[in-house]
N, C-alpha and C positions, 0 to 999 in steps of 0.2 A: 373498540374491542381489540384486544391483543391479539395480534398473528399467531398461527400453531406454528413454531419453527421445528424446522427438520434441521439437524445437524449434516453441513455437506462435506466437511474434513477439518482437521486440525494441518494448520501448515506451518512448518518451522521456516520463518522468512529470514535470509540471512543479511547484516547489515554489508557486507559485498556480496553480492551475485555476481554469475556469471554473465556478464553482460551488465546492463542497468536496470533491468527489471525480473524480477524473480516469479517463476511461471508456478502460480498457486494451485491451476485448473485450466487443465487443455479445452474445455468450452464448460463456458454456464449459457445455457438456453436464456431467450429474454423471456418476458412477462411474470417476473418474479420481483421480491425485494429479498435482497440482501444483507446478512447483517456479522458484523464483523467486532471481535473480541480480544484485545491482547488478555490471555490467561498467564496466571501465576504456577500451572503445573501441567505436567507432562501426560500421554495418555496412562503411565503409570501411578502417575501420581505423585511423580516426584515434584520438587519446589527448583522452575526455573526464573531463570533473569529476567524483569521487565523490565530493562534497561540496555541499551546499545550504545556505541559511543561514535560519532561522527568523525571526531581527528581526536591521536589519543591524549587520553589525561583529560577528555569530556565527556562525560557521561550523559544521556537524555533520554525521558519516558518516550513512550511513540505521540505522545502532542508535541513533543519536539522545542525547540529551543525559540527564544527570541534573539536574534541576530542585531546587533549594534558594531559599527551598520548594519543595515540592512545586506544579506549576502544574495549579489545577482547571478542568476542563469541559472536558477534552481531548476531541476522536471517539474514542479509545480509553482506557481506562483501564491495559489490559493489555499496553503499549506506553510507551516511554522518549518523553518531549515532543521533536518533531524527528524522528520516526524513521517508513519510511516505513512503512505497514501498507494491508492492504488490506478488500476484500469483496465479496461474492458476493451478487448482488442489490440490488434497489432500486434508484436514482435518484443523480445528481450531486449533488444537495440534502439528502442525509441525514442526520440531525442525531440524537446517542442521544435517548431520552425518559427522561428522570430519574424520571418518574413508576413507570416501568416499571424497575428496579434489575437486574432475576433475568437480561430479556431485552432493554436498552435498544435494540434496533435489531431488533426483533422475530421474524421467521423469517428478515431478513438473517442474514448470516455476516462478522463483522470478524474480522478476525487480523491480528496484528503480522506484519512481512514482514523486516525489520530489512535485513543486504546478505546474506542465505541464509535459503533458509524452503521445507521440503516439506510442505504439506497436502494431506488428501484430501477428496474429494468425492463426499459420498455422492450414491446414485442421482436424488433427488429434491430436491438440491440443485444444480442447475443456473442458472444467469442470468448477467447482467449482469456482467463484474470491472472495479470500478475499485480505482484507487490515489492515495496522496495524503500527505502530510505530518501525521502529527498532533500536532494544538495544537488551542486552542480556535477556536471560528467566529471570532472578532473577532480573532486572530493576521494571519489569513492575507492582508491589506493588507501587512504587513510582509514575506512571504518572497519570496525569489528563489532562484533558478538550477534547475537540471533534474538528474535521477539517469536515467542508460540500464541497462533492467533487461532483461531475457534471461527471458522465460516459456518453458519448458516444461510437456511432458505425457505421461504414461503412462497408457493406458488397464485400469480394471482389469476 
């Protein structure tokens, strides 16, 4: 059976933030699912861009690009370079620890977000959602433009 979603905000994520993670929602409570939207228009209704560009003169939908090579030291690994992905908890400044492989972003929660994505959230997983482009820390001098995403929520 399909969830009843509730609309929780429209958020303009920008391809630089201030910092490396762009803060969507100062807390989502856990025991919910998630579900997330690159939309084509604005709350007016205007017609925006869904497309950002990671270094200029590249353009990429928020699935993001395939990398030849492969480009290291992305915030995600589990995520195409250019595509938008998100996380629950923690700080605008958060960086994985390499040291740490199993849980690089500790009791955070990243996930790819790509332009559709439903996760859940468990009870004790609550905080902070930001959103943001990922590439490596030293990318993000280079990108521009913005993705308009559509959060919702079903409580479970």
């Amino acid at each position: 059976m399909e969830p009843t979603w509730q609309s929780l905000q429209r958020v303009k994520v920008e391809a630089r933030p201030v910092g490396l993670w762009g803060l969507a929602s100062a807390y989502v409570p856990g025991s919910r699912l998630l579900r997330f939207k690159v939309i084509s228009t604005d709350e007016q209704g205007n017609t925006v861009p869904t497309v950002w560009s990671p270094v200029k003169g590249t353009n990429c939908e928020a699935d993001g690009l395939i990398s030849v090579p492969a480009k290291l030291g992305l915030l995600s690994m589990a995520a195409m370079y250019g595509a938008l992905i998100g996380k629950v908890g923690g700080s605008s400044a958060d960086l994985p620890d390499s040291s740490s492989p199993g849980a690089p972003y500790g009791n955070k929660r990243v996930f790819p977000v790509g332009s559709y994505c439903v996760i859940s959230i468990g009870s004790a997983e609550g905080g902070p959602l930001f959103l943001t482009m990922n590439d490596s820390p030293d990318g993000f001098a280079q990108h521009s433009g913005t993705l308009q995403v559509l959060i919702e929520e079903h409580s479970l």
